[in-house]
C-alpha positions as CSV (number, residue, x, y, z in Angstrom):
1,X,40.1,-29.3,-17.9
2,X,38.2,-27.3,-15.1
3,X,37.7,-23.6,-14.7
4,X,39.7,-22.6,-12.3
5,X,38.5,-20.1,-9.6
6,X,38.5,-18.1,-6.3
7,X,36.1,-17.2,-4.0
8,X,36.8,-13.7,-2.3
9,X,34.8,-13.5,1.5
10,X,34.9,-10.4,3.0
11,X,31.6,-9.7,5.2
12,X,31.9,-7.2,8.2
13,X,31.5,-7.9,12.0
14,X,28.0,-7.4,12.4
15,X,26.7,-9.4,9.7
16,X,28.9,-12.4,10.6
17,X,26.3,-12.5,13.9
18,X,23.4,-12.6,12.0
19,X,23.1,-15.1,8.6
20,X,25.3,-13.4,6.4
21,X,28.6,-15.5,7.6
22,X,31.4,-16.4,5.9
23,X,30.5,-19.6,5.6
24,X,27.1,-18.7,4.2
25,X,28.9,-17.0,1.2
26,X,31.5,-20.2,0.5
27,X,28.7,-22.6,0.5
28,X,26.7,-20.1,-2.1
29,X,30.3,-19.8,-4.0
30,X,30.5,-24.0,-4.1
31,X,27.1,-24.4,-5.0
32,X,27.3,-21.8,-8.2
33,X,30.6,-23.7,-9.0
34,X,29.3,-26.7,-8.9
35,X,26.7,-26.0,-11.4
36,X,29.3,-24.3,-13.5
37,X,31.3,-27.1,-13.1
38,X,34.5,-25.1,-11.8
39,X,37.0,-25.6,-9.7
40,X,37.3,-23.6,-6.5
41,X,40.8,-23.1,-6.7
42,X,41.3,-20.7,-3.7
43,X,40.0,-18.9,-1.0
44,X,40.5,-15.3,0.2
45,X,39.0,-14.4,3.2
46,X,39.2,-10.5,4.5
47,X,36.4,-10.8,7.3
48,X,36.1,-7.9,8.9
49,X,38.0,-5.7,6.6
50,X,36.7,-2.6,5.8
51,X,35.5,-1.7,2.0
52,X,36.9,1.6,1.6
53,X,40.4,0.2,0.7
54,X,41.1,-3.0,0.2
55,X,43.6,-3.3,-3.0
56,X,46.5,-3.2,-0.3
57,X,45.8,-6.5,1.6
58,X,47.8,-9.0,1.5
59,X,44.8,-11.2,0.6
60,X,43.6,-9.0,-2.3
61,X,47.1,-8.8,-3.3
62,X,47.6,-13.0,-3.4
63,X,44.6,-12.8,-5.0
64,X,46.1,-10.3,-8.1
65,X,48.8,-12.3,-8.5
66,X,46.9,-15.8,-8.8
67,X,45.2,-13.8,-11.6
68,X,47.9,-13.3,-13.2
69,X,49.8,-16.4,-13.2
70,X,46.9,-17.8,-14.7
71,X,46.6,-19.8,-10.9
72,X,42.9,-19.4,-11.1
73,X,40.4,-17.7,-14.4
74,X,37.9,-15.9,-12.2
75,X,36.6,-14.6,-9.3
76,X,33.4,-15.4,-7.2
77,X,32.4,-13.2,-4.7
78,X,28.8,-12.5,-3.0
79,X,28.0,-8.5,-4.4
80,X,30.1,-5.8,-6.0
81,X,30.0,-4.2,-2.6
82,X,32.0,-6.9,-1.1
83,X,34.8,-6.8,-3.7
84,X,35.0,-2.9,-3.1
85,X,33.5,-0.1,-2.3
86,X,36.0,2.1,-3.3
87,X,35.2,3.1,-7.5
88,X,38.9,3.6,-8.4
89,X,39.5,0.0,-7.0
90,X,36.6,-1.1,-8.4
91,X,37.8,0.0,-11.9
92,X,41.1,-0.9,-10.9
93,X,40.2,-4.6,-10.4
94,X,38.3,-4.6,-13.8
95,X,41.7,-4.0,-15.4
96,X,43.4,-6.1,-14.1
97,X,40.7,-9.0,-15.1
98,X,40.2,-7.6,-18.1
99,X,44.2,-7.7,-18.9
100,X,44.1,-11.1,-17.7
101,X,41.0,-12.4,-19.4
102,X,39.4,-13.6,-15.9
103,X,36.4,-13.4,-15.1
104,X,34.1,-11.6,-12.3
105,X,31.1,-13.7,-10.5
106,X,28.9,-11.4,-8.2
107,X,26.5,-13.5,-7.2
108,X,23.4,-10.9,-5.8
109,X,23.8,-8.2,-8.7
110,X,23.7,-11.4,-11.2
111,X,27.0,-10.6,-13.0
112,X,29.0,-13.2,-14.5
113,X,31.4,-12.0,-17.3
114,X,32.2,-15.3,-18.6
115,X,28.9,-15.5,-20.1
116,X,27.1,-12.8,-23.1
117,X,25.1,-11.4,-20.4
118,X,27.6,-10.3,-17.6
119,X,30.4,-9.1,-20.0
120,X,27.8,-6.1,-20.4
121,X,29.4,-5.3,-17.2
122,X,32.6,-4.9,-18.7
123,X,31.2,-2.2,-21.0
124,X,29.8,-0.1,-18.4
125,X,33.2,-0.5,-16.4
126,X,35.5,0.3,-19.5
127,X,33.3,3.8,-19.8
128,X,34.0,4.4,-16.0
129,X,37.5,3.8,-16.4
130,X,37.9,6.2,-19.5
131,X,36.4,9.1,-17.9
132,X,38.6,8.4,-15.1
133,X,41.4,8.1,-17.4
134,X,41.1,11.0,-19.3
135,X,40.4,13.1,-16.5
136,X,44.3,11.6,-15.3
137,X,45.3,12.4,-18.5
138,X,44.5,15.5,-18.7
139,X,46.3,16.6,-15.0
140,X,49.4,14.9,-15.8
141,X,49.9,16.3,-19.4
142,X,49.1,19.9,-17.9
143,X,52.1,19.2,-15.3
144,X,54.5,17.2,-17.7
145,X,54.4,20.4,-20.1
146,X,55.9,22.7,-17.6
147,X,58.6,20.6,-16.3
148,X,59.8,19.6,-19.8
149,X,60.1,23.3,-20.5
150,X,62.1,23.4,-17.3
151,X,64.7,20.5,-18.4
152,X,63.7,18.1,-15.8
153,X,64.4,15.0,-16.5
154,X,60.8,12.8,-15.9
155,X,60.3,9.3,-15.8
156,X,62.5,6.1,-15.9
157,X,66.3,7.2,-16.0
158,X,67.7,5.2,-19.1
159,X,70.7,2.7,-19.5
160,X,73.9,4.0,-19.3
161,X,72.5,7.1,-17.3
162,X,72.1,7.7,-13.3
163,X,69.9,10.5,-11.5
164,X,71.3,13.2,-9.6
165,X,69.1,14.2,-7.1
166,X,65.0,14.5,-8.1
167,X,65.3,15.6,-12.0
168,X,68.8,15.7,-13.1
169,X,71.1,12.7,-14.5
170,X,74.6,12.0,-15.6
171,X,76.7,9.4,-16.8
172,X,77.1,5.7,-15.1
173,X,80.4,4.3,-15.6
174,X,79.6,1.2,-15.2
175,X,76.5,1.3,-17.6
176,X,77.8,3.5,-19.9
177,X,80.6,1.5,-21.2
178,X,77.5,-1.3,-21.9
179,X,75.3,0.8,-24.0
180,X,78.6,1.9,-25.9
181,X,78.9,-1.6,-26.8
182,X,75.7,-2.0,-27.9
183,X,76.3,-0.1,-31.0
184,X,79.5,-1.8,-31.9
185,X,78.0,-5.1,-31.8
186,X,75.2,-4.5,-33.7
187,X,77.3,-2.5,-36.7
188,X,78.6,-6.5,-36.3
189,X,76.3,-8.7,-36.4
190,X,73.1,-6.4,-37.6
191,X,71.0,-8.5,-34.8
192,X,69.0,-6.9,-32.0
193,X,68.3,-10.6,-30.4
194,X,72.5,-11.8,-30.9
195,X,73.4,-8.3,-29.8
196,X,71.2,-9.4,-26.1
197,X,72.4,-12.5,-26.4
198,X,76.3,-11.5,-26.7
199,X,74.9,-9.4,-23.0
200,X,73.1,-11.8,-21.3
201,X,76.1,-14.3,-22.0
202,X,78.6,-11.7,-20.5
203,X,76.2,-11.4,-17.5
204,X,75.2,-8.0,-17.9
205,X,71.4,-7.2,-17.0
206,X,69.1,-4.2,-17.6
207,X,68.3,-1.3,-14.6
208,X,65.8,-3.5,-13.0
209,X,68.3,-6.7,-13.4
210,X,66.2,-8.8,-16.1
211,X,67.7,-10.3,-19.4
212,X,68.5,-8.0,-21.7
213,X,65.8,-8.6,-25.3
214,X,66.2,-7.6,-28.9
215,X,63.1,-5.3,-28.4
216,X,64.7,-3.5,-25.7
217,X,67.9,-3.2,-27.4
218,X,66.2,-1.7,-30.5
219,X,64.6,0.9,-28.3
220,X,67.8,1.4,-26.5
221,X,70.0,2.3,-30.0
222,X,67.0,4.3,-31.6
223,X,66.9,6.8,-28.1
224,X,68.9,9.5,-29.2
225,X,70.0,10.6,-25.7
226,X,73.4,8.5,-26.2
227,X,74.2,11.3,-28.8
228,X,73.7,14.1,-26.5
229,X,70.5,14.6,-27.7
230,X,67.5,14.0,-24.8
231,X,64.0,14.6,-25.6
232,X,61.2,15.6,-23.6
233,X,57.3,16.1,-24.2
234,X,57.5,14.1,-27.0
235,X,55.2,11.6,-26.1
236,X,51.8,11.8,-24.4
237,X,48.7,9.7,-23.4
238,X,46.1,9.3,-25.2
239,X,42.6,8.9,-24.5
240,X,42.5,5.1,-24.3
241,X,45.1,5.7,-21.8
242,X,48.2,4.5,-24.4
243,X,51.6,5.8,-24.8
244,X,52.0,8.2,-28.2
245,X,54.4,9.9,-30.1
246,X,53.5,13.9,-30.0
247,X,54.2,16.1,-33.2
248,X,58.0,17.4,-33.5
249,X,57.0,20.7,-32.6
250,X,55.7,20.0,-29.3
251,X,58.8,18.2,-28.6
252,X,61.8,20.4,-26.0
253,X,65.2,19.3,-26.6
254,X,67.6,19.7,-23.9
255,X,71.4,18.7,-23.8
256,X,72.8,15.3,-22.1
257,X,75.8,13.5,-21.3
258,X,77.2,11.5,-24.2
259,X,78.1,7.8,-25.1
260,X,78.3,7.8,-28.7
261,X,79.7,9.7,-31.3
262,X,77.3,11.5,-33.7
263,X,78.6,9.0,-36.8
264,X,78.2,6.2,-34.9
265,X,74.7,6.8,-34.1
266,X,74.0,7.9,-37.3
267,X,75.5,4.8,-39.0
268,X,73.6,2.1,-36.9
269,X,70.2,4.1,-36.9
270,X,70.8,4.0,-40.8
271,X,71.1,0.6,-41.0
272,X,68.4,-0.2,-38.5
273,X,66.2,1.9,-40.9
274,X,67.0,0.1,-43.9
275,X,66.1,-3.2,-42.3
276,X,62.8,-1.7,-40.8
277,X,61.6,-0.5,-44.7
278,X,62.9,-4.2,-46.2
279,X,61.0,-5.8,-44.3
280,X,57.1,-7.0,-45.5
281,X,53.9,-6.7,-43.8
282,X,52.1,-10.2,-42.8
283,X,49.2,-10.6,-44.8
284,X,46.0,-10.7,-42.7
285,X,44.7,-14.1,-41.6
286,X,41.8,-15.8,-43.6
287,X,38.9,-15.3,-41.8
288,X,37.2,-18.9,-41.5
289,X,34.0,-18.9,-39.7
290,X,33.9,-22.1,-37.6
291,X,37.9,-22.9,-36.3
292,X,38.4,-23.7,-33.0
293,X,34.5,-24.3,-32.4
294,X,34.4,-27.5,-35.2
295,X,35.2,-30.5,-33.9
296,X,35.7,-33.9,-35.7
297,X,33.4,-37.3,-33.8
298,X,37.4,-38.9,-33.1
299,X,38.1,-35.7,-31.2
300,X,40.1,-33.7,-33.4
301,X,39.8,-30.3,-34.1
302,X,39.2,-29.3,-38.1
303,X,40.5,-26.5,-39.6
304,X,41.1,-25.5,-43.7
305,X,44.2,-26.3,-45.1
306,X,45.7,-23.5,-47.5
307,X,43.6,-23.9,-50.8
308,X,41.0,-26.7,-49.7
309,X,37.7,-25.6,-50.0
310,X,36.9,-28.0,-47.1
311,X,37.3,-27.9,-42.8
312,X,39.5,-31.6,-42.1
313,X,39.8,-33.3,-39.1
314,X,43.3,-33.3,-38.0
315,X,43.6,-36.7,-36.8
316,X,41.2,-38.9,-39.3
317,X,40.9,-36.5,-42.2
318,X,36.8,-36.2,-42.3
319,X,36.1,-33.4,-44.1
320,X,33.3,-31.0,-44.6
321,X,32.7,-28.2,-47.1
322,X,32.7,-24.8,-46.1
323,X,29.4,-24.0,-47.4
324,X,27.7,-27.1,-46.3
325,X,28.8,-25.8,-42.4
326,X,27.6,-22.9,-43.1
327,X,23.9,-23.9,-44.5
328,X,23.3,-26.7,-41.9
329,X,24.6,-24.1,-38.8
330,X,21.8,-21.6,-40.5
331,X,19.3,-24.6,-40.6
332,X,19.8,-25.1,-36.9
333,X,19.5,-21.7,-36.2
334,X,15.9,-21.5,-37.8
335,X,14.5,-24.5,-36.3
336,X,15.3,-22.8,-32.9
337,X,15.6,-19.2,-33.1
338,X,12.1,-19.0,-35.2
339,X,10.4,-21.3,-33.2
340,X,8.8,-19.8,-30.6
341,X,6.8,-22.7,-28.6
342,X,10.2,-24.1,-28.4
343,X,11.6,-20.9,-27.0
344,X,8.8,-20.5,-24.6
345,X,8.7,-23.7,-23.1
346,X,12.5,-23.4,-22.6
347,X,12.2,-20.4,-20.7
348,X,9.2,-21.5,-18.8
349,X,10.8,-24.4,-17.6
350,X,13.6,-22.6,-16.1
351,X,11.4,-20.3,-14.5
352,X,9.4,-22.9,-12.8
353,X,12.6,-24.6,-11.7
354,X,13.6,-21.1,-10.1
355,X,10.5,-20.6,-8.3
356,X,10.4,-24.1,-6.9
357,X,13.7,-23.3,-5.8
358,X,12.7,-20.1,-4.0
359,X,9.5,-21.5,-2.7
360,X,12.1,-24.5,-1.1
361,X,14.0,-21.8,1.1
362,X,11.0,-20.5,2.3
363,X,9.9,-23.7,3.8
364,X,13.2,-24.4,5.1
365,X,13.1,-21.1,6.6
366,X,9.6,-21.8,8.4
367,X,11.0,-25.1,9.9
368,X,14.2,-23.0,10.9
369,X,11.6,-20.8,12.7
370,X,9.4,-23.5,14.3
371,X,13.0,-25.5,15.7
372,X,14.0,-22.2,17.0
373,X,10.9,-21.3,18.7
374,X,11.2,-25.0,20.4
375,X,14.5,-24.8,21.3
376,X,13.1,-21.7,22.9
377,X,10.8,-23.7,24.6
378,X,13.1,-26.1,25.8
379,X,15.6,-23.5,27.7
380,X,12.4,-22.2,29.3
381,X,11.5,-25.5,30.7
382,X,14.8,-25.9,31.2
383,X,15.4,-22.7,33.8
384,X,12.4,-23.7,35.6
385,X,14.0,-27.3,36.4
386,X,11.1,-28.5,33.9
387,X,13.9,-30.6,32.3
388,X,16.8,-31.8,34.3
389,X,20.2,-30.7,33.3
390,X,21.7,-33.8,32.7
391,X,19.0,-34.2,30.1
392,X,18.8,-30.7,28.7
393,X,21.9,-32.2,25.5
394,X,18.9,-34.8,24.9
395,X,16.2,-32.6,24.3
396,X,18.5,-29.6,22.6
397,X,21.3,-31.4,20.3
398,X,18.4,-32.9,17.9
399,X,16.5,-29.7,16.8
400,X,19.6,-27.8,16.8
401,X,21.4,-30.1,14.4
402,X,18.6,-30.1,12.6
403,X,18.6,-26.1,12.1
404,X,22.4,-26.1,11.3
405,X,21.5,-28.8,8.5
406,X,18.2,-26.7,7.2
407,X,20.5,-23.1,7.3
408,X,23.6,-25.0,5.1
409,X,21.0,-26.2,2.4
410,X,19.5,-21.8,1.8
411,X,22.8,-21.0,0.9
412,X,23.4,-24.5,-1.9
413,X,19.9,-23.4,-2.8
414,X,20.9,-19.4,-3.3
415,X,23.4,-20.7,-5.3
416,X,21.5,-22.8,-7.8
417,X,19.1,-19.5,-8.3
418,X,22.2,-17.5,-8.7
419,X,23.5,-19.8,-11.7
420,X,20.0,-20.8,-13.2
421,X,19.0,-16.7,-13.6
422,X,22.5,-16.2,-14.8
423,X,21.5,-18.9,-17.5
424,X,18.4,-17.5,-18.1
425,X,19.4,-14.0,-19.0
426,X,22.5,-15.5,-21.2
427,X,19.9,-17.6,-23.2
428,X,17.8,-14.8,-23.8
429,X,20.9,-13.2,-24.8
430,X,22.3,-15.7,-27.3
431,X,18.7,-15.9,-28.8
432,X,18.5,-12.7,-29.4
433,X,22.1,-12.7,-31.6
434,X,21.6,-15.9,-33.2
435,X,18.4,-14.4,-34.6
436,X,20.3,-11.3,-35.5
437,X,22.9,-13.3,-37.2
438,X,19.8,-15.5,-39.0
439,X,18.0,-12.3,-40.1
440,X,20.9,-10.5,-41.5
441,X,23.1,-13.5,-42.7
442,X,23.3,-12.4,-46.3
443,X,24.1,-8.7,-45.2
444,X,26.8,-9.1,-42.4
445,X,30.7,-9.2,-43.7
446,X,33.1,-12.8,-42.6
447,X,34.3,-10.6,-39.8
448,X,30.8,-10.0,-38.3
449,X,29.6,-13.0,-38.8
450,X,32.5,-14.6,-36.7
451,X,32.1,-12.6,-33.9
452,X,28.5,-13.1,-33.3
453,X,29.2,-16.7,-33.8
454,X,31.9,-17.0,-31.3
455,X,29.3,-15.4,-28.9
456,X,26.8,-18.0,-29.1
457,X,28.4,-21.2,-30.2
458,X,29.8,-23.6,-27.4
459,X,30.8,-26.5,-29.9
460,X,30.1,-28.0,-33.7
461,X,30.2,-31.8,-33.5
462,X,30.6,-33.4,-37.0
463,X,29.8,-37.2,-37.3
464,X,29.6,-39.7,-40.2
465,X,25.7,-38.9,-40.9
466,X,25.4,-36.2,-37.9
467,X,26.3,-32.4,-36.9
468,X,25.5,-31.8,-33.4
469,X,25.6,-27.7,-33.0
470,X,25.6,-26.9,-29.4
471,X,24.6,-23.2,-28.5
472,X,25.6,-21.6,-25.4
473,X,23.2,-22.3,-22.7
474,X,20.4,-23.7,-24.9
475,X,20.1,-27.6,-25.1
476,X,22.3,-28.9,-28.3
477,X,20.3,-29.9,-31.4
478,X,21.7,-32.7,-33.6
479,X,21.1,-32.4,-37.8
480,X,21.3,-35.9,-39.7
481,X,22.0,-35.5,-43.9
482,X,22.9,-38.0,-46.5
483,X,26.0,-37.2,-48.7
484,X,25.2,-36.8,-52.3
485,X,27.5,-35.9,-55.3
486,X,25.9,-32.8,-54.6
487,X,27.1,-32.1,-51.4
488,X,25.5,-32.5,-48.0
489,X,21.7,-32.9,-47.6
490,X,19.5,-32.8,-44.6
491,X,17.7,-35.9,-43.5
């Protein structure tokens, strides 16, 4: 199935009269796709909308929620400086990719973060955002400090509970009963998920009207405020911009409206932690190298059953040991990574394929130039009653469809460079970590390893007498072997 993506056009009035139109940046956008081999899923045009805010458009905000629907994967827009120029939308767009996992496509600074290279861009936006965050952070726990000591009541008022004017709340009578009954049914049925379930059925909702969950209803008999009891400054933001639980004697307890008797809290909160200490930890995943990037020649996808040494193919059973993968995946890696004629000529033959490219546009730019000067021409000849004006369509429609034709092929071509320089930089990129993963094989733990392969590995092929490895962005090599009692054995 294809990538699914956007293309985001915003260009301002002037440049839409000169050769920076919309149109230039979709045809740049379809070309890049193309070679990507995505899906231009949507468009979202803001022409002649100004950069310093855009987040509230209607168009940015169809955009948002595409992305998170899942509607479209990514982004493709023509610089950074088109997207936004405002930094704290900037960094506010990043998150919300980054939450997503979609990707961003600016096509003049280079950056595409569905490949190595561009999810540098990530990095450097992550340490924007934290500085910005912790500079938040830091006002808003300053100001929440002296309004807890105050009593206010901050935030989200909770079930069962109404505000009364800006920072005081009492009882709802029609909530209240609910959350009441939330501790009688789960004395009976010990359940978070029946005691939601019991809710929903009865067709009561939460505050903002949703279904009620067992998670919620956990949190909802843990919350001491049904006792009396309401807390405030006990939790804070941390650094990574999370939610946290402060130390008891930071916390400012304040009185409030009650639900439940003390003995009925007390007795389900017992209970509930009881259950939360019977309960085992998962034991950590097995760590296998190549699942999800092993594939069988039928199709199927191998993986390692519990206690086989060896990945199987879920449809036809063809298996391979686990250290046979692993010596013929190094093998490829060597004949490649270490092998630099091979590397060179790869690289040089992109560059000469860019070049030609660049060397194209400029031609087709110098015919542009020679039509327009003779169109020129032609409405010279044309006021002097050189050329009649019944005739003057005959002489102009040729050279001017021909210019229309030359200035749609730049931007098809713009794109091309866009997506072969973005390869080029990614191979570099994946050469360099599949030499740091050859070089320090022996040395790096399962974990490491795995995430250095998941970098650079597109797809492992296993045939009858073949593995195919394909690397991101570098041509796929193929390994024969021979099967021995031995094991595997390369041909």
């Amino acid at each position: 199935m294809k990538k699914r993506v956007g293309v985001w056009i915003r260009v301002s009035t002037k440049l839409q009269q000169n050769s920076d139109s919309p149109e230039h940046h979709l045809q740049k956008a379809k070309m890049y796709a193309d070679l990507k081999e995505w899906e231009i899923a949507e468009e979202y045009h803001l022409e002649a909308v100004s950069g310093k805010s855009v987040m509230a458009h209607h168009e940015a905000q169809r955009m948002l929620r595409d992305i998170q629907s899942g509607h479209i994967q990514g982004l493709i827009f023509s610089k950074i400086a088109r997207l936004a120029r405002n930094v704290k939308e900037l960094l506010e767009f990043s998150d919300h990719f980054q939450e997503y996992n979609a990707d961003l496509i600016s096509l003049h600074e280079s950056i595409d973060t569905s490949s190595p290279s561009g999810r540098f861009f990530y990095t450097i936006i992550s340490a924007m955002s934290q500085w910005e965050r912790e500079n938040i952070v830091e006002r808003i726990n300053s100001s929440v400090e002296v309004r807890a000591k105050m009593g206010k009541v901050m935030g989200a008022i909770p079930f069962g509970y109404k505000r009364v004017g800006k920072e005081e709340m009492e009882l709802d009578e029609k909530e209240a009963p609910i959350r009441k009954m939330m501790y009688t049914l789960y004395l009976e049925h010990q359940r978070f998920g029946t005691v939601a379930k019991i809710l929903n059925d009865k067709g009561y909702r939460t505050k903002r009207n949703s279904l009620f969950s067992g998670i919620t209803i956990k949190r909802l008999l843990k919350d001491p405020t049904t006792k009396g009891i309401r807390r405030s400054h006990h939790t804070k933001i941390n650094k990574e911009g999370k939610t946290e639980i402060r130390d008891k004697k930071e916390w400012y307890i304040h009185k409030a409206p009650r639900i439940v008797s003390d003995e009925l809290w007390d007795e389900v909160n017992l209970l509930i932690t009881k259950q939360e200490k019977g309960r085992t930890q998962p034991l950590n995943r097995k760590v296998h190298l190549f699942t999800g990037y092993l594939f069988c020649e039928c199709g199927g996808k191998m993986y390692i059953p519990s206690g086989n040494p060896k990945y199987t193919c879920k449809k036809c059973k063809r298996k391979i040991g686990i250290e046979d993968i692993e010596e013929i995946f190094k093998e490829q890696l060597t004949e490649f990574i270490l092998s630099k004629e091979e590397v060179n000529r790869y690289f040089d033959g992109t560059h000469t394929v860019i070049n030609e490219k660049k060397e194209e546009i400029k031609i087709i730019e110098s015919k542009i130039e020679k039509l327009e000067v003779k169109i020129e021409k032609i409405f010279e000849l044309h006021e002097k009653g050189q050329i009649e004006t019944d005739r003057f369509n005959e002489f102009y429609d040729k050279p001017n469809r021909e210019i229309k034709r030359l200035k749609m092929k730049i931007p098809e071509l713009e794109g091309e460079i866009f997506a072969l320089n973005d390869q080029f930089k990614s191979s570099g990129y994946i050469i360099e970590e599949a030499r740091s993963l050859y070089e320090n094989w022996s040395k790096l733990t399962k974990i490491q390893k795995r995430k250095i392969i998941e970098i650079i590995t597109e797809k492992i092929i296993v045939g009858e007498q073949e593995i195919a490895i394909n690397l991101n962005y570098i041509l796929p090599k193929t390994t024969s072997f021979k099967t021995t009692a031995n094991g595997l054995h390369k041909l």
